[in-house]
GUGU-28051 format. One record per atom (N, C-alpha, C, CB): residue number from 1; residue in one letter; atom name; y, z, x. Coordinates in nm, 3 decimals, padded with zeros to 5 digits, always signed. Each point is the difference from the previous one (the first is absolute). Glycine has a CB too. Layout:
[pt NUM, "a", "CA", [Y, Z, X]]
...
END
This chain:
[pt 1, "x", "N", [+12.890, +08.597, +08.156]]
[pt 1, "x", "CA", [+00.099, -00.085, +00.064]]
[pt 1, "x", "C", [-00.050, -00.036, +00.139]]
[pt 1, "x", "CB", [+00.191, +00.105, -00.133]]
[pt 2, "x", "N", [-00.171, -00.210, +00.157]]
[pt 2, "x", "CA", [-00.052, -00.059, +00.126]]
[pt 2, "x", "C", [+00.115, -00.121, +00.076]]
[pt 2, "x", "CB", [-00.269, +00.046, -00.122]]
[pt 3, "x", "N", [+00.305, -00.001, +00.264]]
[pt 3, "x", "CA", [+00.097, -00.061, +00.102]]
[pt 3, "x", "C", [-00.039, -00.069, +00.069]]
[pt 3, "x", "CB", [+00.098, +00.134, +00.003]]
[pt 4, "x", "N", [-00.074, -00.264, +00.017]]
[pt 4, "x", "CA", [-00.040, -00.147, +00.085]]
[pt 4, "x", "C", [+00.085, -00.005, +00.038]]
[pt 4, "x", "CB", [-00.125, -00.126, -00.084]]
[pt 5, "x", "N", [+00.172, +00.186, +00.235]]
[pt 5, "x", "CA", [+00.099, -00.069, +00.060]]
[pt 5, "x", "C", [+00.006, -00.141, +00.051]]
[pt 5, "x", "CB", [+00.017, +00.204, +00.035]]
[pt 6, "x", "N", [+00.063, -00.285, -00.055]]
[pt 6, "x", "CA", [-00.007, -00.147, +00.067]]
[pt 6, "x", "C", [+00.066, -00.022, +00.080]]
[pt 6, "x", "CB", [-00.045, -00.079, -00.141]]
[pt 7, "x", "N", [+00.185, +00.115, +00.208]]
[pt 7, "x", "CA", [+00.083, +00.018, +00.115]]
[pt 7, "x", "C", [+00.031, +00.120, +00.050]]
[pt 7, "x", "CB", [+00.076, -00.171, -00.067]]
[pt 8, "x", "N", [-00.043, +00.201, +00.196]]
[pt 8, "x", "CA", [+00.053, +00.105, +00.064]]
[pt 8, "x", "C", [+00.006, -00.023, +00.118]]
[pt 8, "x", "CB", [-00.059, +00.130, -00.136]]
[pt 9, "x", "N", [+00.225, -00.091, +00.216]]
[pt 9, "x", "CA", [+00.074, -00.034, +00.073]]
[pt 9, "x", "C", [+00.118, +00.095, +00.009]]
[pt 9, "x", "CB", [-00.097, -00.211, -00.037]]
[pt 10, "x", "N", [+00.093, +00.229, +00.166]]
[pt 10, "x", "CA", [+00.102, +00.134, +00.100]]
[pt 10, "x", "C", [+00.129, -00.119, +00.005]]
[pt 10, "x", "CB", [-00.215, +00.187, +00.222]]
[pt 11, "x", "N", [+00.316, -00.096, -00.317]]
[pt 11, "x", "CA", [+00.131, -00.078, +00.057]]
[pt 11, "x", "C", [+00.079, +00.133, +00.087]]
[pt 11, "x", "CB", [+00.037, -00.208, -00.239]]
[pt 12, "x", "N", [-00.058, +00.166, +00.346]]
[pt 12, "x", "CA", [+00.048, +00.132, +00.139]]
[pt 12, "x", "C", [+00.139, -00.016, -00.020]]
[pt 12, "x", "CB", [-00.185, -00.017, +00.221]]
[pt 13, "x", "N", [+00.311, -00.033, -00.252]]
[pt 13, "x", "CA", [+00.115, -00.053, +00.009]]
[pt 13, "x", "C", [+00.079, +00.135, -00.135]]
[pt 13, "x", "CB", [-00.090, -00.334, +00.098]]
[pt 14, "x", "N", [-00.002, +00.310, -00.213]]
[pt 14, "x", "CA", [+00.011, +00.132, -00.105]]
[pt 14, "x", "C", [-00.089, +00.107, +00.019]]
[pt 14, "x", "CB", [+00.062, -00.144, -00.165]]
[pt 15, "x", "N", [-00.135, +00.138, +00.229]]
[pt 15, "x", "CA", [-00.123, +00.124, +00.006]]
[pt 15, "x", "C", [-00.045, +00.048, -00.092]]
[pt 15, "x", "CB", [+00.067, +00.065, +00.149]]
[pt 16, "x", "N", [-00.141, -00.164, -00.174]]
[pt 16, "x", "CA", [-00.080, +00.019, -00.146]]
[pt 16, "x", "C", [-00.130, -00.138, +00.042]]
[pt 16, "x", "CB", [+00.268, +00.094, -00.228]]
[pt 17, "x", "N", [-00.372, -00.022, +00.158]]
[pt 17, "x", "CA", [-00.096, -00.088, -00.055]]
[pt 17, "x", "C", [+00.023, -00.089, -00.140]]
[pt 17, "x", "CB", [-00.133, +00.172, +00.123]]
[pt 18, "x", "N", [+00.105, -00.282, -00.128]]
[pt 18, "x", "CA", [-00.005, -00.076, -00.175]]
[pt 18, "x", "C", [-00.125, -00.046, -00.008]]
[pt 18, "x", "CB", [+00.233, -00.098, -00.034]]
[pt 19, "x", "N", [-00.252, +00.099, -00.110]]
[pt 19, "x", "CA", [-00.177, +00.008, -00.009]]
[pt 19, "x", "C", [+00.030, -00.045, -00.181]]
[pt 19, "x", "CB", [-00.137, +00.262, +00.228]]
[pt 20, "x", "N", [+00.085, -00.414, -00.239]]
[pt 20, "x", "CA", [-00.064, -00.057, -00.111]]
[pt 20, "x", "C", [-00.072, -00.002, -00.036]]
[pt 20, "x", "CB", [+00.063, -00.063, +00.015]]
[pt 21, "x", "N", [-00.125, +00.120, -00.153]]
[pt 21, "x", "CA", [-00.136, +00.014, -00.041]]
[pt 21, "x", "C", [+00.021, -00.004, -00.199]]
[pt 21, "x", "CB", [-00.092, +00.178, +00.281]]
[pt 22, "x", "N", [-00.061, -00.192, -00.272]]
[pt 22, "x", "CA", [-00.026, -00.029, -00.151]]
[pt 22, "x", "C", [-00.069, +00.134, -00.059]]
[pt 22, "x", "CB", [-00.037, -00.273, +00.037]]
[pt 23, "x", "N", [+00.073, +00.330, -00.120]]
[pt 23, "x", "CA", [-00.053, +00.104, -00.084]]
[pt 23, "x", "C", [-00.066, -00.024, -00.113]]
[pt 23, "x", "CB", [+00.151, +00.098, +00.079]]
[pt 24, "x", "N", [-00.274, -00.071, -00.128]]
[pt 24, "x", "CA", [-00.108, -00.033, -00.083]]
[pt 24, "x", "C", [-00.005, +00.133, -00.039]]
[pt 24, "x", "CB", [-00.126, -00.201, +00.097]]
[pt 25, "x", "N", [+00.148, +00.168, -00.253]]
[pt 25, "x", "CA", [-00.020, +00.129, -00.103]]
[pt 25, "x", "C", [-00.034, +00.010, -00.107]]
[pt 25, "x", "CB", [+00.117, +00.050, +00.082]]
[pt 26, "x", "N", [-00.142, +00.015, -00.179]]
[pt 26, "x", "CA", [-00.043, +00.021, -00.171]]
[pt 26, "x", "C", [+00.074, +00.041, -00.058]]
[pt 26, "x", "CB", [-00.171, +00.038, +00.011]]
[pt 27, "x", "N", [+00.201, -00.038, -00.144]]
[pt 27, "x", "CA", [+00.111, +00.023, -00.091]]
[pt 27, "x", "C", [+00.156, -00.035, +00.082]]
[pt 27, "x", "CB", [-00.168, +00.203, -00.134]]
[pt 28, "x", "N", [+00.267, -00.094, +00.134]]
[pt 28, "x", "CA", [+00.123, -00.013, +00.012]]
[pt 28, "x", "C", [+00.006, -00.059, +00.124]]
[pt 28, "x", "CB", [+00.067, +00.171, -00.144]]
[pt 29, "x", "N", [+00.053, -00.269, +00.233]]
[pt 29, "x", "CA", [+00.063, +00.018, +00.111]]
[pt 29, "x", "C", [-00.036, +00.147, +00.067]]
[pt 29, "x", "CB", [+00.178, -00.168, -00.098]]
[pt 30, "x", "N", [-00.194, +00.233, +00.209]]
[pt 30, "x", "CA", [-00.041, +00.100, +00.089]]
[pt 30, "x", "C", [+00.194, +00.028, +00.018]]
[pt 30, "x", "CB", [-00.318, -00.090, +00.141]]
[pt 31, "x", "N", [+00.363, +00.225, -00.161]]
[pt 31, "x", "CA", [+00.104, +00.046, +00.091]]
[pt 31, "x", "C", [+00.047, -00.071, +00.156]]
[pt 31, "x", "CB", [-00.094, +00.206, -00.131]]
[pt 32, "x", "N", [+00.166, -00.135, +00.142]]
[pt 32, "x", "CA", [+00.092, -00.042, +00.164]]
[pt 32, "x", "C", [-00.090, +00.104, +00.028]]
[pt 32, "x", "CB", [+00.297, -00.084, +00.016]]
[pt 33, "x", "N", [-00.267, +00.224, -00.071]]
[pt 33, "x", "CA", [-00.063, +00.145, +00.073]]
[pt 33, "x", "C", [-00.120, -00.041, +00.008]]
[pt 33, "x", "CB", [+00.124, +00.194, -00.088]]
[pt 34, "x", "N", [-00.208, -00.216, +00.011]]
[pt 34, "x", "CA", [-00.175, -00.041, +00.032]]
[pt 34, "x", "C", [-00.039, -00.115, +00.056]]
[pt 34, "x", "CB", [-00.048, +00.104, -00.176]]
[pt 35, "x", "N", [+00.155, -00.197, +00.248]]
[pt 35, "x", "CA", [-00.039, -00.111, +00.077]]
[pt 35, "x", "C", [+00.005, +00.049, +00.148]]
[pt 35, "x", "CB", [+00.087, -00.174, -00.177]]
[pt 36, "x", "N", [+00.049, +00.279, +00.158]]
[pt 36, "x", "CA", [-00.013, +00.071, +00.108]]
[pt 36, "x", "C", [-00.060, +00.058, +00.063]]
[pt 36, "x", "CB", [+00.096, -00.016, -00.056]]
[pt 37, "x", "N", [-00.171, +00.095, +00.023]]
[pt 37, "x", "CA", [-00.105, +00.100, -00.024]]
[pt 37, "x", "C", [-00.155, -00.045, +00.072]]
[pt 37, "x", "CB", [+00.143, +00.059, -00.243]]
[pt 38, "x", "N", [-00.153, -00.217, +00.166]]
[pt 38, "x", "CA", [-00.081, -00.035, +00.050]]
[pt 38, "x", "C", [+00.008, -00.079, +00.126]]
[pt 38, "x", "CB", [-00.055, +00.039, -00.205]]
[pt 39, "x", "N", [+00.172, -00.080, +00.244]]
[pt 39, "x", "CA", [+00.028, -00.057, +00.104]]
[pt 39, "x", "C", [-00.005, +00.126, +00.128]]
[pt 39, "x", "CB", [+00.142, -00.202, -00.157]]
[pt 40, "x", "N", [-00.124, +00.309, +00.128]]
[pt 40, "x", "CA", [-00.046, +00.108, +00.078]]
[pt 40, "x", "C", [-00.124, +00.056, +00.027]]
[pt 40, "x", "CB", [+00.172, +00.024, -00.060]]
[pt 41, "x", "N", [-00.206, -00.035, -00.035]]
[pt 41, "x", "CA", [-00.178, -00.007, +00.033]]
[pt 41, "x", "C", [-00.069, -00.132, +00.065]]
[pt 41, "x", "CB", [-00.017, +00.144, -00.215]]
[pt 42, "x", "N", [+00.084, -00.234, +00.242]]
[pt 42, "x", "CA", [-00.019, -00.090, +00.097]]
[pt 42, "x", "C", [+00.049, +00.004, +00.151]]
[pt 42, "x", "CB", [-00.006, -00.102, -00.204]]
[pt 43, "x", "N", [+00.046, +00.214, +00.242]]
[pt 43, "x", "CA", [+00.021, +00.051, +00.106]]
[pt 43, "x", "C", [+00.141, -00.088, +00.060]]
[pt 43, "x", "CB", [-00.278, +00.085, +00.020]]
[pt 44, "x", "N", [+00.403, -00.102, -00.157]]
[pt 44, "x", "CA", [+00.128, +00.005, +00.050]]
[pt 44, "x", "C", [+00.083, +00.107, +00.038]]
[pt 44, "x", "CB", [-00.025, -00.157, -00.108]]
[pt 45, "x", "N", [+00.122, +00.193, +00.198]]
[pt 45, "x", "CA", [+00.040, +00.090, +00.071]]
[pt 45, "x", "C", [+00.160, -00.033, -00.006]]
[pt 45, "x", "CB", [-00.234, +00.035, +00.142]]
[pt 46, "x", "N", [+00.273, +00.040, -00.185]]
[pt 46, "x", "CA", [+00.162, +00.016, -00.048]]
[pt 46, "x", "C", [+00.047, +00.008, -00.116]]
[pt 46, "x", "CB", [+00.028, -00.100, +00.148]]
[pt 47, "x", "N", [+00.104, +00.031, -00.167]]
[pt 47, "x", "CA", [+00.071, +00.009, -00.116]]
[pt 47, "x", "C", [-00.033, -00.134, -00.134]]
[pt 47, "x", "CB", [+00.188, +00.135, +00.195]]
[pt 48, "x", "N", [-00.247, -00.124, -00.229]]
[pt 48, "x", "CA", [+00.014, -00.104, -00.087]]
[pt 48, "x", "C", [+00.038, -00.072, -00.104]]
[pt 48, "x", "CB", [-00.076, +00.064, +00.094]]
[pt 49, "x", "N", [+00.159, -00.169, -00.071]]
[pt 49, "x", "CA", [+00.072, -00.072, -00.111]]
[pt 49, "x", "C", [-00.041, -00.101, -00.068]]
[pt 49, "x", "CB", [+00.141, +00.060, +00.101]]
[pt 50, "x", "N", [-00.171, -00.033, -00.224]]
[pt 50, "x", "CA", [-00.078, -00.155, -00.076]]
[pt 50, "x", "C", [+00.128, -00.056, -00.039]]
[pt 50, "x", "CB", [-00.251, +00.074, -00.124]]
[pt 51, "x", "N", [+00.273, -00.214, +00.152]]
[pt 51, "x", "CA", [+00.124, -00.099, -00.038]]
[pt 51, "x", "C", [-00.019, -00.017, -00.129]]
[pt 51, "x", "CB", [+00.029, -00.127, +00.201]]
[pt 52, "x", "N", [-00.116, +00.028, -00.274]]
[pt 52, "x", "CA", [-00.087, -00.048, -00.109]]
[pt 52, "x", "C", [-00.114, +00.009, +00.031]]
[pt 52, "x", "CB", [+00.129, -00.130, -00.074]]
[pt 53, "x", "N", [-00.199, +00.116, -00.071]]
[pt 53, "x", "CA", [-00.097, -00.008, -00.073]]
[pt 53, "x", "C", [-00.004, -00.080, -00.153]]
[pt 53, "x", "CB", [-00.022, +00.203, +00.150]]
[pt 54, "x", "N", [-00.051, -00.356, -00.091]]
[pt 54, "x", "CA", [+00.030, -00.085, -00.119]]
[pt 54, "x", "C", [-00.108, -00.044, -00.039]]
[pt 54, "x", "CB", [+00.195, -00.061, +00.054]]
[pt 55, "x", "N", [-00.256, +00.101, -00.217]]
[pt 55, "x", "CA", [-00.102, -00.033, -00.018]]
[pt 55, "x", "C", [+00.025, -00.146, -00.051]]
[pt 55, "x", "CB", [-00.090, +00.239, -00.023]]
[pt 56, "x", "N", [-00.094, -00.271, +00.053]]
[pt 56, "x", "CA", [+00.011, -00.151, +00.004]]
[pt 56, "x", "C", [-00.067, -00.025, -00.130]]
[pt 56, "x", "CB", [-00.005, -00.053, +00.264]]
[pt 57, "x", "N", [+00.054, -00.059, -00.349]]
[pt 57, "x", "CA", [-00.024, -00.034, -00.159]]
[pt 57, "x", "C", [-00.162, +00.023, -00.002]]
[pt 57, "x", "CB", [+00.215, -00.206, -00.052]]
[pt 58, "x", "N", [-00.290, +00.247, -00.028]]
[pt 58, "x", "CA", [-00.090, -00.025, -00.096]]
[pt 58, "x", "C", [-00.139, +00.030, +00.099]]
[pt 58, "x", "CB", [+00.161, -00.189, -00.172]]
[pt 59, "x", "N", [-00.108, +00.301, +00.271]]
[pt 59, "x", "CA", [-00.100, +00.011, +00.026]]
[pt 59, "x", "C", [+00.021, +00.169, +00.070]]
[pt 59, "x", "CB", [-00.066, -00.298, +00.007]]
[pt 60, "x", "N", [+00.001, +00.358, +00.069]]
[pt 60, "x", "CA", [+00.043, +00.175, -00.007]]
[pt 60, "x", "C", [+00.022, +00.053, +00.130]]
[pt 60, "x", "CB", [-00.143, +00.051, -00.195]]
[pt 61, "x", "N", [+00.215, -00.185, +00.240]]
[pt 61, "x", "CA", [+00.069, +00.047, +00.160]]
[pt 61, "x", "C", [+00.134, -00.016, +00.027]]
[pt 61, "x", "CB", [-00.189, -00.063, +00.093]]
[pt 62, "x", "N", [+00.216, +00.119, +00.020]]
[pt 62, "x", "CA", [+00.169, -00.002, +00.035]]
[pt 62, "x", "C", [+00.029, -00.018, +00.141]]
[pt 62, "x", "CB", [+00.049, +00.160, -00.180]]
[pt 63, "x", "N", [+00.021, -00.270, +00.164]]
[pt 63, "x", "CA", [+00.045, -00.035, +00.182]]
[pt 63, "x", "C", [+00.062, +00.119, -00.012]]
[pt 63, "x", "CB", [+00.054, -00.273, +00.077]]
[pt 64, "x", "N", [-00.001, +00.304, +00.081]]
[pt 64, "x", "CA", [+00.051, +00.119, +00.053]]
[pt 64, "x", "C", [+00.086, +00.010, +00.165]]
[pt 64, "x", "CB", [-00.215, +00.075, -00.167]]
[pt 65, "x", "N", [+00.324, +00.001, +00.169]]
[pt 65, "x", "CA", [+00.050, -00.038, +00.152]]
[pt 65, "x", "C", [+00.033, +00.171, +00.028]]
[pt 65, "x", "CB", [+00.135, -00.307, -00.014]]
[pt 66, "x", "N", [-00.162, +00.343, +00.086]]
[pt 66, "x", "CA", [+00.033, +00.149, +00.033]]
[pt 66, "x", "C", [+00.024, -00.029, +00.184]]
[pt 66, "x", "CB", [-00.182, +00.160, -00.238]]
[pt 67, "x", "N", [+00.267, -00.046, +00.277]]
[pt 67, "x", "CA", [+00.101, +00.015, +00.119]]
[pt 67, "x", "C", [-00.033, +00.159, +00.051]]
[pt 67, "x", "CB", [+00.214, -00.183, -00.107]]
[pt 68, "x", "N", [-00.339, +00.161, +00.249]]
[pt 68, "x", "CA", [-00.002, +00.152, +00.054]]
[pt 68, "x", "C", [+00.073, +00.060, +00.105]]
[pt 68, "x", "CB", [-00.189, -00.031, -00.066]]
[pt 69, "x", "N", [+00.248, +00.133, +00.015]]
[pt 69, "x", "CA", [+00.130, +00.027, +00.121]]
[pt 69, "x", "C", [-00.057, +00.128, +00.068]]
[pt 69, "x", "CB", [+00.242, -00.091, -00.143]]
[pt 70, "x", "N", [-00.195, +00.139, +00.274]]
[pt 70, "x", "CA", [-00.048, +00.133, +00.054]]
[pt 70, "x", "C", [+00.059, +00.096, -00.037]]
[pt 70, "x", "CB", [-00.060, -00.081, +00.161]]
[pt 71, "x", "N", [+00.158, +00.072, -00.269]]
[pt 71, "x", "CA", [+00.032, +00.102, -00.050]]
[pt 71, "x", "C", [+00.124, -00.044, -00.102]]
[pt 71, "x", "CB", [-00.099, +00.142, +00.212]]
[pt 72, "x", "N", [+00.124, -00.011, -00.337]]
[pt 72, "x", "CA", [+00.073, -00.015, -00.080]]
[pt 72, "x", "C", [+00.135, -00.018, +00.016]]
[pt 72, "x", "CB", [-00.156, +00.091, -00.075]]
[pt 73, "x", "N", [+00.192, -00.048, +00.187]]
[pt 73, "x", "CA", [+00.125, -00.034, +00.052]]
[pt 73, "x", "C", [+00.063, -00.129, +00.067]]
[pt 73, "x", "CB", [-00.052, +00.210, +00.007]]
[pt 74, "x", "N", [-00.044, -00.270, +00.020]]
[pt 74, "x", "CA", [+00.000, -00.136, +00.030]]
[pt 74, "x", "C", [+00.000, -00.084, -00.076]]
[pt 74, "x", "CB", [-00.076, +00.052, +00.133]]
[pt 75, "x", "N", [-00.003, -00.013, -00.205]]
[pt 75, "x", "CA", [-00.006, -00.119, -00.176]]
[pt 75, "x", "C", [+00.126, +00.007, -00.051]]
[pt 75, "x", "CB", [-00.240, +00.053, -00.108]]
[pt 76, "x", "N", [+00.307, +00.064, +00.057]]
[pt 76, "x", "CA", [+00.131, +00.048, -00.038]]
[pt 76, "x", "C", [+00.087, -00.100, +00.068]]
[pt 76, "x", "CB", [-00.056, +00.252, -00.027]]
[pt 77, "x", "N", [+00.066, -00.255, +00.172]]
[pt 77, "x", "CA", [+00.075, -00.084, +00.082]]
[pt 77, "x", "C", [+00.017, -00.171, -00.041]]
[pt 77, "x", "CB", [-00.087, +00.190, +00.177]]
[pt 78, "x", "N", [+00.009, -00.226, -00.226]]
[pt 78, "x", "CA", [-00.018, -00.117, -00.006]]
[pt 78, "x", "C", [-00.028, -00.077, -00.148]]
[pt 78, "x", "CB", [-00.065, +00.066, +00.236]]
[pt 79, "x", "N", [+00.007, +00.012, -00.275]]
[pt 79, "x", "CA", [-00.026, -00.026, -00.198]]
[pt 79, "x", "C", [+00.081, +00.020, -00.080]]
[pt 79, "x", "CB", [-00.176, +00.061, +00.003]]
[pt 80, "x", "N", [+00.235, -00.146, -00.121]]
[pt 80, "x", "CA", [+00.073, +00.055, -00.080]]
[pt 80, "x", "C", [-00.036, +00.095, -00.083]]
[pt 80, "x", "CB", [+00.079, -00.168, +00.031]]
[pt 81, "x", "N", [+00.026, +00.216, -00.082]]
[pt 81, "x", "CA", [-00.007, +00.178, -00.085]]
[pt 81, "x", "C", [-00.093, -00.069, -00.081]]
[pt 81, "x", "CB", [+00.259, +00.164, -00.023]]
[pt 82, "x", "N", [-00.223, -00.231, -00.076]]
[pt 82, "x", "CA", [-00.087, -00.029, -00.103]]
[pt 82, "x", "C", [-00.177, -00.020, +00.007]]
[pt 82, "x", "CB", [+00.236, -00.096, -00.050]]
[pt 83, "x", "N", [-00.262, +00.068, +00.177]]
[pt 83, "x", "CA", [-00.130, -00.032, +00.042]]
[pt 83, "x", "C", [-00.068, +00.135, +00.063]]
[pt 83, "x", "CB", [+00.076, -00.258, +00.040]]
[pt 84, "x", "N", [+00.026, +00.362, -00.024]]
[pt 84, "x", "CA", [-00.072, +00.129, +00.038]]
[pt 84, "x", "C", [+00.010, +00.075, -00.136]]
[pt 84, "x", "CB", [+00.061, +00.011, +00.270]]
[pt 85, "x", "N", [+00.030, -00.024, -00.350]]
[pt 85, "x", "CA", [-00.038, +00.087, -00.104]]
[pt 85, "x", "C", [-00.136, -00.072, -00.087]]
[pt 85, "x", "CB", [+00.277, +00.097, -00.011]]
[pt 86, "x", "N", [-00.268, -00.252, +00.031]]
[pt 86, "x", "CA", [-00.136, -00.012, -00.099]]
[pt 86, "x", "C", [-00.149, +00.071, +00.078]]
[pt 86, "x", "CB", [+00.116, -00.264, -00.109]]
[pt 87, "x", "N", [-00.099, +00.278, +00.252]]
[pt 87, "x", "CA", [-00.132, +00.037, +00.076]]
[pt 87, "x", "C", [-00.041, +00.216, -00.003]]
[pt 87, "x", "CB", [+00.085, -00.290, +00.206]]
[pt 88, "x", "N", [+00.050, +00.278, -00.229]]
[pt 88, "x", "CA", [-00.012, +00.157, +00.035]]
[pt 88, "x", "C", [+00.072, +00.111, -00.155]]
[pt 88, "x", "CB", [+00.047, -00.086, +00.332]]
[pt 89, "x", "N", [-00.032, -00.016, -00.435]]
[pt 89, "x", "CA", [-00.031, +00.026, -00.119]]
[pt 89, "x", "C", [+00.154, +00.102, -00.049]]
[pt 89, "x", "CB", [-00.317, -00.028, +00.049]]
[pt 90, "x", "N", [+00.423, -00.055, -00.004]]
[pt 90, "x", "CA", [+00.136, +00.078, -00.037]]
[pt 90, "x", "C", [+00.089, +00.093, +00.087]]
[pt 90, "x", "CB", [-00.120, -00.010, -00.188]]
[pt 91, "x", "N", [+00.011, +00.051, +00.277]]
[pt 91, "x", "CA", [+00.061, +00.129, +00.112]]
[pt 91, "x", "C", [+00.098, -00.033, +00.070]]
[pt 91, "x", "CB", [-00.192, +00.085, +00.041]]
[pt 92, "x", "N", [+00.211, -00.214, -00.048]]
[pt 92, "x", "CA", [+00.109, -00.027, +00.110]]
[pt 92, "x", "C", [+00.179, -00.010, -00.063]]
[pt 92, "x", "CB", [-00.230, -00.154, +00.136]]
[pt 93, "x", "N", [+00.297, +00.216, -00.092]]
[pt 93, "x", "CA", [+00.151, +00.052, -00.114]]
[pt 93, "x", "C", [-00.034, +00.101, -00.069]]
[pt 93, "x", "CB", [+00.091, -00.210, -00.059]]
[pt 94, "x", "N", [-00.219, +00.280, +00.063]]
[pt 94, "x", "CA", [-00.003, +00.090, -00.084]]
[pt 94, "x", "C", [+00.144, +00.111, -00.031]]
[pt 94, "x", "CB", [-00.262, -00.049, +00.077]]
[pt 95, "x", "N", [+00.307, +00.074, +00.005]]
[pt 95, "x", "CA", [+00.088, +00.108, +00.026]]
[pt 95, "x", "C", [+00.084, -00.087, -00.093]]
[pt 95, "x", "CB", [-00.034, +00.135, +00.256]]
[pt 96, "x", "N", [+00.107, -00.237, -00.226]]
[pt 96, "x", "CA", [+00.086, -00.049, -00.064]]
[pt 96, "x", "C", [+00.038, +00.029, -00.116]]
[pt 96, "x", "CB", [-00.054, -00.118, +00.117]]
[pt 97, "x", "N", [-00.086, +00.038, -00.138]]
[pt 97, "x", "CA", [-00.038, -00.001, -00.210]]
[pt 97, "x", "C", [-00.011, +00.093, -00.057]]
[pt 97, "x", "CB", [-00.119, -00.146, -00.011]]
[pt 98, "x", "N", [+00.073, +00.266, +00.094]]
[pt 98, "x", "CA", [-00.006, +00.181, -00.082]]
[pt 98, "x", "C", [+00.159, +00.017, +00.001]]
[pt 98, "x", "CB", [-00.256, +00.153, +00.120]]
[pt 99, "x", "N", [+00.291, -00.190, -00.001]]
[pt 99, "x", "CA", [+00.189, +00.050, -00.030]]
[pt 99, "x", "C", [+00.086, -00.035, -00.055]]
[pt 99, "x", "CB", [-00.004, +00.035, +00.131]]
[pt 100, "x", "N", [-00.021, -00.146, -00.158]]
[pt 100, "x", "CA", [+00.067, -00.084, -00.112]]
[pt 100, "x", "C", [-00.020, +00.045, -00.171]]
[pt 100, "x", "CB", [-00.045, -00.198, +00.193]]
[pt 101, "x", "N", [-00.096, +00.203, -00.195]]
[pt 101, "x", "CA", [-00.053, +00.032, -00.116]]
[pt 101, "x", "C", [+00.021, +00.145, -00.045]]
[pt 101, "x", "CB", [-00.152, -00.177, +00.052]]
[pt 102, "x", "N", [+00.176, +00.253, +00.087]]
[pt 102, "x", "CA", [+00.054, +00.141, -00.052]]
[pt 102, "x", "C", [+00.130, +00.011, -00.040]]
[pt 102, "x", "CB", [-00.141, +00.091, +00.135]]
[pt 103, "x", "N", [+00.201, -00.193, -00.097]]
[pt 103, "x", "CA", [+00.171, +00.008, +00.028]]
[pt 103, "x", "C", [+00.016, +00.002, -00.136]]
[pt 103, "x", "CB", [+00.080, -00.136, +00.222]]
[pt 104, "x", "N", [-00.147, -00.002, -00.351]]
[pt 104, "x", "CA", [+00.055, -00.020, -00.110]]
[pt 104, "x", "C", [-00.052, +00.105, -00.072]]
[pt 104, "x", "CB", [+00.036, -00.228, +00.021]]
[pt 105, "x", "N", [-00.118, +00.282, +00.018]]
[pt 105, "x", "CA", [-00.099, +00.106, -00.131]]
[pt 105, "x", "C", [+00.168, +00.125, +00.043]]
[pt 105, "x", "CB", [-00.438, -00.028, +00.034]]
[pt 106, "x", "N", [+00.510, +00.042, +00.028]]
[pt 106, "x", "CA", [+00.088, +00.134, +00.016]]
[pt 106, "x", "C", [+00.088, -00.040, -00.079]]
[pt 106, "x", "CB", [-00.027, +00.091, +00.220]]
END
């Protein structure tokens, strides 16, 4: 998998970085977690939120928009739920959904 960023730009107002780029890959679409991953080995620093990832027809890349925050608590602040549970893979309500789910199993 290979990352071409094509934009990136400090919006100071949210405190976050946004950063457009193209992902080049083989076989499947690449994860959120392994875009991530590699976007860290590119020497990003914080929390990171991939928005989308849309591959483009008939060929084995994917536009891409991801949002770097200085921290998880900040992202939280400002992102909808739905966009942190797709980045951070369910954890977020966790408590909820175990208590709920315990409630009917009694």
């Amino acid at each position: 998998m290979e990352i071409e960023i094509e934009n990136r730009k400090e919006n100071k107002l949210l405190e976050r970085e946004e950063i457009y780029f193209k992902v080049k890959y083989d076989g499947a679409t690449p994860s959120r977690k392994k875009i991530r991953e590699q976007l860290k080995g590119m020497g990003l620093n914080g929390f990171i939120v991939i928005d989308y990832v849309q591959p483009i027809f008939g060929v084995r890349e994917a536009k891409a928009y991801a949002k770097v925050y200085p921290s998880e608590k900040k992202a939280r602040e400002i992102e909808p739920d739905y966009i942190i549970k797709r980045n951070i893979g369910g954890k977020e309500g966790g408590k909820e959904e175990g208590e709920e789910k315990g409630e009917e199993n009694e």
